[in-house]
N, CA, C and O atoms as a Tinker XYZ file with bonds, in Angstrom:
   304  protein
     1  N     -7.044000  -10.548000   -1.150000    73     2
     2  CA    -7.340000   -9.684000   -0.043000    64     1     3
     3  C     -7.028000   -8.241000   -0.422000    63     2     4     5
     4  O     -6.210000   -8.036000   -1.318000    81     3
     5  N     -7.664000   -7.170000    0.239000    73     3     6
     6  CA    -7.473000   -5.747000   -0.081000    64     5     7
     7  C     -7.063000   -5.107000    0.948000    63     6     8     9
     8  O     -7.657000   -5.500000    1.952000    81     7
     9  N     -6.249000   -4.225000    1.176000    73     7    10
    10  CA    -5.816000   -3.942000    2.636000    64     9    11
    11  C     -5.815000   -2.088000    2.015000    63    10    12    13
    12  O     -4.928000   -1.764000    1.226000    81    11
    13  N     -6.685000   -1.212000    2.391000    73    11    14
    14  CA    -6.605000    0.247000    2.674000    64    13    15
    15  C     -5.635000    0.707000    3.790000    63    14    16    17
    16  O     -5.617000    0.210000    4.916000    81    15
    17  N     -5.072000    1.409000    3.490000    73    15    18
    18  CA    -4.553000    2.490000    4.589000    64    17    19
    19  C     -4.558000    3.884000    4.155000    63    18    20    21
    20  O     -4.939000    4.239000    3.039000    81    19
    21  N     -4.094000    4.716000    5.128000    73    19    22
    22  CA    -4.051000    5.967000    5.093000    64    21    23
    23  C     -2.559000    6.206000    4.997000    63    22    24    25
    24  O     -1.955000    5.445000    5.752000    81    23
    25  N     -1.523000    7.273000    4.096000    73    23    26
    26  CA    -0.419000    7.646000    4.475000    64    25    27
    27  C     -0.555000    9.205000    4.260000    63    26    28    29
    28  O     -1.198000   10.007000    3.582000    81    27
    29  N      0.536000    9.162000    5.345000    73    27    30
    30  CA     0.776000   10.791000    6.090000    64    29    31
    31  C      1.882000   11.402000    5.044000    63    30    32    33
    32  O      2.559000   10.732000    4.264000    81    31
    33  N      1.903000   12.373000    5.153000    73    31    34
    34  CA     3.048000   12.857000    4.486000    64    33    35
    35  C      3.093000   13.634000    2.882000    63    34    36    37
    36  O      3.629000   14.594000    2.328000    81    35
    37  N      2.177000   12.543000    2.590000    73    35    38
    38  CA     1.645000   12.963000    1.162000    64    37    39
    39  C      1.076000   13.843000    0.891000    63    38    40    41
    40  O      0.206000   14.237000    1.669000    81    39
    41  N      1.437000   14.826000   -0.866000    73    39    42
    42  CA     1.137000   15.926000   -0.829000    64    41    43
    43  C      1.086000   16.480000   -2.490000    63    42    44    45
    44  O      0.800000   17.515000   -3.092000    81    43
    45  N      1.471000   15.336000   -2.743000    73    43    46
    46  CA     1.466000   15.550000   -4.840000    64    45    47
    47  C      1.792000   14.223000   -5.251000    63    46    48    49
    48  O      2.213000   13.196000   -4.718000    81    47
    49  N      1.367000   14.696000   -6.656000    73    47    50
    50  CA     2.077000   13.593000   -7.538000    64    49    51
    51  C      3.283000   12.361000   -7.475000    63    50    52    53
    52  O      3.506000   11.213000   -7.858000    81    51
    53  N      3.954000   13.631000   -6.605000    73    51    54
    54  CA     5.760000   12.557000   -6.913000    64    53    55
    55  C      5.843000   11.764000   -5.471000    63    54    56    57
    56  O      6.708000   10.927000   -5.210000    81    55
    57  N      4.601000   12.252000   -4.424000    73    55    58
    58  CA     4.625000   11.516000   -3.451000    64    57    59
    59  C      3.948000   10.286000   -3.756000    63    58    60    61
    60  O      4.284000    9.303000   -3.096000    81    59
    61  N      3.009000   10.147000   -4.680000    73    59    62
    62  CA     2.082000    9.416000   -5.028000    64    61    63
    63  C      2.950000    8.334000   -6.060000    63    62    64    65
    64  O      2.519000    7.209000   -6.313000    81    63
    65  N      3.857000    8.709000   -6.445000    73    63    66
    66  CA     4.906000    7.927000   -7.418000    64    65    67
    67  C      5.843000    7.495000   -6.625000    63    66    68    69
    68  O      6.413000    6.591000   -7.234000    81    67
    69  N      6.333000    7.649000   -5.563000    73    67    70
    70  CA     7.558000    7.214000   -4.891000    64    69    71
    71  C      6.633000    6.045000   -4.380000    63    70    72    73
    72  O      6.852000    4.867000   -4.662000    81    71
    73  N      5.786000    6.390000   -3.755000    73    71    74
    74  CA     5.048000    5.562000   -2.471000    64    73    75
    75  C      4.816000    3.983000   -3.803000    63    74    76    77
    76  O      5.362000    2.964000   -3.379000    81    75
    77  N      4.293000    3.856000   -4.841000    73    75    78
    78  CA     3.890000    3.485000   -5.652000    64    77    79
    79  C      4.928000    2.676000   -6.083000    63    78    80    81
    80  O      4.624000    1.489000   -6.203000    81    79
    81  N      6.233000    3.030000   -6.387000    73    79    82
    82  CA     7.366000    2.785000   -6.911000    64    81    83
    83  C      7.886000    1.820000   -5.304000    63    82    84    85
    84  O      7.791000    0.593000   -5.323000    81    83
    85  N      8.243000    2.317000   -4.427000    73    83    86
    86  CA     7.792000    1.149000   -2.721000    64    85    87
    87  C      7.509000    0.367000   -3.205000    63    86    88    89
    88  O      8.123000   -0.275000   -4.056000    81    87
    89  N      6.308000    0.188000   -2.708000    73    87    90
    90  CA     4.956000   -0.845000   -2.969000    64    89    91
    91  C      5.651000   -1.466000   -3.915000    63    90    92    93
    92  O      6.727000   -1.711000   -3.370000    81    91
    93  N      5.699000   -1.988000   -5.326000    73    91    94
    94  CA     6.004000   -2.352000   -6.442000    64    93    95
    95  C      7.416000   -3.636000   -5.878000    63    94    96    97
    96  O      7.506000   -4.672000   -6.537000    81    95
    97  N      8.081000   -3.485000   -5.062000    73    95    98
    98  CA     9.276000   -4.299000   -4.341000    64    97    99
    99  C      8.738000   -5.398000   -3.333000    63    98   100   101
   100  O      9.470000   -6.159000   -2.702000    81    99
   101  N      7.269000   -5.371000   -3.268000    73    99   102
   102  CA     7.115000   -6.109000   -1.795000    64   101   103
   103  C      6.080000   -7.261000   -2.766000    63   102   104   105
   104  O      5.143000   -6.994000   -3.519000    81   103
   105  N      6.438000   -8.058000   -2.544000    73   103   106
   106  CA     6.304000   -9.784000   -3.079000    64   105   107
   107  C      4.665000   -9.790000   -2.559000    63   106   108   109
   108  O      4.049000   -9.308000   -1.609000    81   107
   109  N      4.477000  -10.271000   -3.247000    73   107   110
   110  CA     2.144000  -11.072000   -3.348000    64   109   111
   111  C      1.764000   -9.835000   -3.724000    63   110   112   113
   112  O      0.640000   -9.961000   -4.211000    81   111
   113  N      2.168000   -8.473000   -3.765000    73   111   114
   114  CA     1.057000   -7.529000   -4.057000    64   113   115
   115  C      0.541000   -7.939000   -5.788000    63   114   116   117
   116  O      1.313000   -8.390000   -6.634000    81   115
   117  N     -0.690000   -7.693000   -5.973000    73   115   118
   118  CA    -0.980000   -8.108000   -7.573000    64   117   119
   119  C     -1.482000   -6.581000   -8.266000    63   118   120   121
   120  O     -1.394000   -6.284000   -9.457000    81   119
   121  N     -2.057000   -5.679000   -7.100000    73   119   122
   122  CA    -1.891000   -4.501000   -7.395000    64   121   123
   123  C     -2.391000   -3.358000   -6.584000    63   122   124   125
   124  O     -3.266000   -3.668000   -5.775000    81   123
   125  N     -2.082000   -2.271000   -6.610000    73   123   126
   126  CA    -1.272000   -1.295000   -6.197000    64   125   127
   127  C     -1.943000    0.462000   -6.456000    63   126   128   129
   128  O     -1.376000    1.350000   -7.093000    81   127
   129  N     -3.465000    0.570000   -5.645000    73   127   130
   130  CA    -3.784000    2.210000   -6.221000    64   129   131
   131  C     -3.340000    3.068000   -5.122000    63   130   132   133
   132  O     -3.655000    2.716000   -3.985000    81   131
   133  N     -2.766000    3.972000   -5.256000    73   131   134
   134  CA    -2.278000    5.082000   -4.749000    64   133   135
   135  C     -2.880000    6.020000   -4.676000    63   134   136   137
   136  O     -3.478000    5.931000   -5.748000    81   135
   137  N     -3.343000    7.211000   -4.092000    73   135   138
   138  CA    -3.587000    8.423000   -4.183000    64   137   139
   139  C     -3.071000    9.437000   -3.311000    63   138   140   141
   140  O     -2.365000    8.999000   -2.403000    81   139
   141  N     -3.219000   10.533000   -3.345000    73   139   142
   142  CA    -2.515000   11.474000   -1.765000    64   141   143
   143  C     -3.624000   10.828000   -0.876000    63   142   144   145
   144  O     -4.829000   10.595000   -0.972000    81   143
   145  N     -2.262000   10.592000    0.365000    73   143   146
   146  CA    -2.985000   10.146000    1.477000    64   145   147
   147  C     -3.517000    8.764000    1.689000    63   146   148   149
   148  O     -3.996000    8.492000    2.790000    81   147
   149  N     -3.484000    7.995000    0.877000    73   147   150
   150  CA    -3.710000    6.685000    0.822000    64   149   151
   151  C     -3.577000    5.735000   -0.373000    63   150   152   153
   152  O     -3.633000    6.058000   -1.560000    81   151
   153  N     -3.397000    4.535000    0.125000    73   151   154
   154  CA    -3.343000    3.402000   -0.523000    64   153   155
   155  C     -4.642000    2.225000   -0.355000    63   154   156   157
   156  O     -5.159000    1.805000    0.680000    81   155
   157  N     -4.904000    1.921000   -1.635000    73   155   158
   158  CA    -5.105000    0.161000   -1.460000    64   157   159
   159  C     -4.339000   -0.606000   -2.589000    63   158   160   161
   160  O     -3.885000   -0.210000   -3.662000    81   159
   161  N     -4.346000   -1.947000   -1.935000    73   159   162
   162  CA    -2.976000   -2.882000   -2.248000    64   161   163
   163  C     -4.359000   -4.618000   -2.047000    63   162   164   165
   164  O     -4.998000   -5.161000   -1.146000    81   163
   165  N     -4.146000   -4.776000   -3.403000    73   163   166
   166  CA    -4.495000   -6.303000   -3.387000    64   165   167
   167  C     -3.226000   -7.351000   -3.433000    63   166   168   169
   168  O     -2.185000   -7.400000   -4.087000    81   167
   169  N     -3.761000   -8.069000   -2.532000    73   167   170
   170  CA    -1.913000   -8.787000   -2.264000    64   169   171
   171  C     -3.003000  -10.518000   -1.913000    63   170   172   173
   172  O     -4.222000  -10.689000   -1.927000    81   171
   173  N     -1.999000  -11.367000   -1.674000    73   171   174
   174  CA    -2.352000  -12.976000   -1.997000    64   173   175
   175  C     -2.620000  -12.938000   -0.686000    63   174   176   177
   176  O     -3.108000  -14.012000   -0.336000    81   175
   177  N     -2.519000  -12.202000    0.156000    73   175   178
   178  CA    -2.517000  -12.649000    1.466000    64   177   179
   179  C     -0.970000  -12.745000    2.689000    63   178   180   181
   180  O     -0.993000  -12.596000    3.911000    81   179
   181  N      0.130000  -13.014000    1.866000    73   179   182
   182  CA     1.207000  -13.199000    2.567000    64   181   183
   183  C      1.588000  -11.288000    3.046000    63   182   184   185
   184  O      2.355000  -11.183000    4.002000    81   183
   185  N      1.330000  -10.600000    2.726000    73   183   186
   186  CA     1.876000   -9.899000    2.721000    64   185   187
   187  C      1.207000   -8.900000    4.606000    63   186   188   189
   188  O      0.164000   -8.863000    5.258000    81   187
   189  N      2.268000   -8.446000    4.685000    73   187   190
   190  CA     1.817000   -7.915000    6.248000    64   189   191
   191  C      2.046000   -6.266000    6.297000    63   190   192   193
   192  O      2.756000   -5.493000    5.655000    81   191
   193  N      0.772000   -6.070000    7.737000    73   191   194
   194  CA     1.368000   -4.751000    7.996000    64   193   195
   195  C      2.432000   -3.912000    7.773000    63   194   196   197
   196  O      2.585000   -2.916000    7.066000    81   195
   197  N      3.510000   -4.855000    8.927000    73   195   198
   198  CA     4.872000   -4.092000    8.459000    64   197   199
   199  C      5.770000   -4.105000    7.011000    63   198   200   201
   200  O      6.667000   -3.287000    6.805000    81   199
   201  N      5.422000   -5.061000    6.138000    73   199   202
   202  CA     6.095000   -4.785000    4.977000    64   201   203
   203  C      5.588000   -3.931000    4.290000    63   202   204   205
   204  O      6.420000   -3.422000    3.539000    81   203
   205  N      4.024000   -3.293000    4.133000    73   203   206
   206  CA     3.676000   -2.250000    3.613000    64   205   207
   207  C      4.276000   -0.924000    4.057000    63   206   208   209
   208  O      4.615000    0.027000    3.351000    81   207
   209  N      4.338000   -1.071000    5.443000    73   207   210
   210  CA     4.489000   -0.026000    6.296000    64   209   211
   211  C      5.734000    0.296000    6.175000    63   210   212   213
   212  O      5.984000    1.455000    6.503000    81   211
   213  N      7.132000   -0.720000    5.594000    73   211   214
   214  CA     8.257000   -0.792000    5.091000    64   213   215
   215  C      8.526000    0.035000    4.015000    63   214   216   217
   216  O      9.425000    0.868000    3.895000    81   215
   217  N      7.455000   -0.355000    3.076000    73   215   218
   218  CA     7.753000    0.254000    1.436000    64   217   219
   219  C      7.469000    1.449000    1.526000    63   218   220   221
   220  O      8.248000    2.228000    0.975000    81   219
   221  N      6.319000    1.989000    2.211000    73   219   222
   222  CA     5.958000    2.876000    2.121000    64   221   223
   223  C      6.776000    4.091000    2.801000    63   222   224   225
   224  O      6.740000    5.238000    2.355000    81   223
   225  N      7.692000    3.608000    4.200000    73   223   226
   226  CA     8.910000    3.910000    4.755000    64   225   227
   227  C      9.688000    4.679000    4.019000    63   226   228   229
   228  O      9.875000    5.870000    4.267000    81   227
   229  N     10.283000    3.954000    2.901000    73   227   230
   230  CA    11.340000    3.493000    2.202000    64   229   231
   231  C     11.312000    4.869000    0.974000    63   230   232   233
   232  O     12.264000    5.317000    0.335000    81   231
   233  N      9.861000    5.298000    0.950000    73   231   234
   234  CA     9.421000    6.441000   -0.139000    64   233   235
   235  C      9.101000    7.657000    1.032000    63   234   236   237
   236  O      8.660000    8.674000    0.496000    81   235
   237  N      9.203000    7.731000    2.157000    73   235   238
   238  CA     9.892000    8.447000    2.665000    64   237   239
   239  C      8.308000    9.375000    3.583000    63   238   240   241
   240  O      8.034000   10.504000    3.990000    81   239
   241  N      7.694000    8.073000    3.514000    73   239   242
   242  CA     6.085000    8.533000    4.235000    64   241   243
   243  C      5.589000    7.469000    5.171000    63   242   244   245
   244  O      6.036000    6.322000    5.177000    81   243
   245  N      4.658000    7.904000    5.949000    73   243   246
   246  CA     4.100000    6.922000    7.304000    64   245   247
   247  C      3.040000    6.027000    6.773000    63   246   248   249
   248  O      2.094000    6.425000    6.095000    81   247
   249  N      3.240000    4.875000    7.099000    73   247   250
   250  CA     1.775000    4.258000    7.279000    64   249   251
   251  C      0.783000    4.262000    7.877000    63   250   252   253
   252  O      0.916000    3.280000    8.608000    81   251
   253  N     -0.295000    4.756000    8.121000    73   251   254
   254  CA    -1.492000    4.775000    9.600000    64   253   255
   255  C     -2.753000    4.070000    9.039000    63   254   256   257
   256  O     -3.096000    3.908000    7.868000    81   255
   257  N     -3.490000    3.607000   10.473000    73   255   258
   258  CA    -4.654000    3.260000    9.959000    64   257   259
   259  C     -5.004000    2.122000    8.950000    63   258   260   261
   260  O     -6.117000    2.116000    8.425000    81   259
   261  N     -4.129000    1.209000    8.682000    73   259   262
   262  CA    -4.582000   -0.047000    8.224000    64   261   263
   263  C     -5.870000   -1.427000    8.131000    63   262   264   265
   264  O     -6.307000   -2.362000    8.802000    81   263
   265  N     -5.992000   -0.972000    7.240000    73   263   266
   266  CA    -7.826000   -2.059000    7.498000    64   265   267
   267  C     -7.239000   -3.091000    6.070000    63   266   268   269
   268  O     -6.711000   -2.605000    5.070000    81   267
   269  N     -7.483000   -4.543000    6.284000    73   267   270
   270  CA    -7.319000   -5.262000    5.650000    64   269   271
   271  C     -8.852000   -6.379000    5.804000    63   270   272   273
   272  O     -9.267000   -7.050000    6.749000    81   271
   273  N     -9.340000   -6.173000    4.484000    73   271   274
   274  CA   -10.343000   -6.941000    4.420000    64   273   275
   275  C    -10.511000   -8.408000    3.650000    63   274   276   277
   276  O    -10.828000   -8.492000    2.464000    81   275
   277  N    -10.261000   -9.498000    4.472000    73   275   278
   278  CA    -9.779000  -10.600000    3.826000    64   277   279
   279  C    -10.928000  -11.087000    3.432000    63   278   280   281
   280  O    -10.506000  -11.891000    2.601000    81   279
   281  N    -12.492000  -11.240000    3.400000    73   279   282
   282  CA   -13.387000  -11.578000    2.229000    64   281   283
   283  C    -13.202000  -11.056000    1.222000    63   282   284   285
   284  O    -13.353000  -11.876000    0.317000    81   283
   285  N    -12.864000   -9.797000    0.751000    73   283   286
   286  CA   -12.315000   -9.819000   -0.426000    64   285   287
   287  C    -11.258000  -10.258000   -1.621000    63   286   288   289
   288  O    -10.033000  -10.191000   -1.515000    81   287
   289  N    -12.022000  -10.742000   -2.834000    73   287   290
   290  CA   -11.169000  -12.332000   -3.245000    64   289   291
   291  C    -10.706000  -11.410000   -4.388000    63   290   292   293
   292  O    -11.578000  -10.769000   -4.974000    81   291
   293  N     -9.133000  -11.251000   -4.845000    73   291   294
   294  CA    -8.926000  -10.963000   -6.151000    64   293   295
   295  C     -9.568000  -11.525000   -7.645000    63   294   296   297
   296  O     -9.362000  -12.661000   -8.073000    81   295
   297  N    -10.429000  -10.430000   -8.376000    73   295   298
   298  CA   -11.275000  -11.047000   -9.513000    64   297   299
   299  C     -9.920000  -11.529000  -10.713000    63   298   300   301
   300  O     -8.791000  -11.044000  -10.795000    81   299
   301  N    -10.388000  -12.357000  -11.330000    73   299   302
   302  CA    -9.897000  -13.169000  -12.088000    64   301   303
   303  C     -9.849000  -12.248000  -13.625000    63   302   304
   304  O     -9.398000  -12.771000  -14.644000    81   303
């Protein structure tokens, strides 16, 4: 599954590395693109709103706007 969001806060590089460095702690993600202002995160499925919204917390920025699109199947 692929889940986009938007995060607030972000504004360079080292925001883009903290948020990244988050993410990286939260269990099923398989991987992890970052940019200012947003994320997508391929994860097995277990993984939820609020634990993204946790990590991303945790690096010291908001989560908004979450779209998780579960037809999308991690390629092999």
């Amino acid at each position: 599954m692929i889940t986009r969001a938007r995060v607030e806060g972000m504004s360079c590089q080292h925001c883009v590395r903290a948020v990244f460095t988050g993410l990286a702690g939260v269990e099923g993600i398989v991987r992890a693109d970052v940019s200012i202002g947003a994320i997508e995160v391929e994860h097995d499925g277990r993984v939820t709103f609020e634990q993204l919204r946790d990590a991303v917390a945790v690096a010291g920025y908001r989560l908004v706007e979450a779209q998780t699109n579960r037809r999308a199947l991690p390629l092999a």
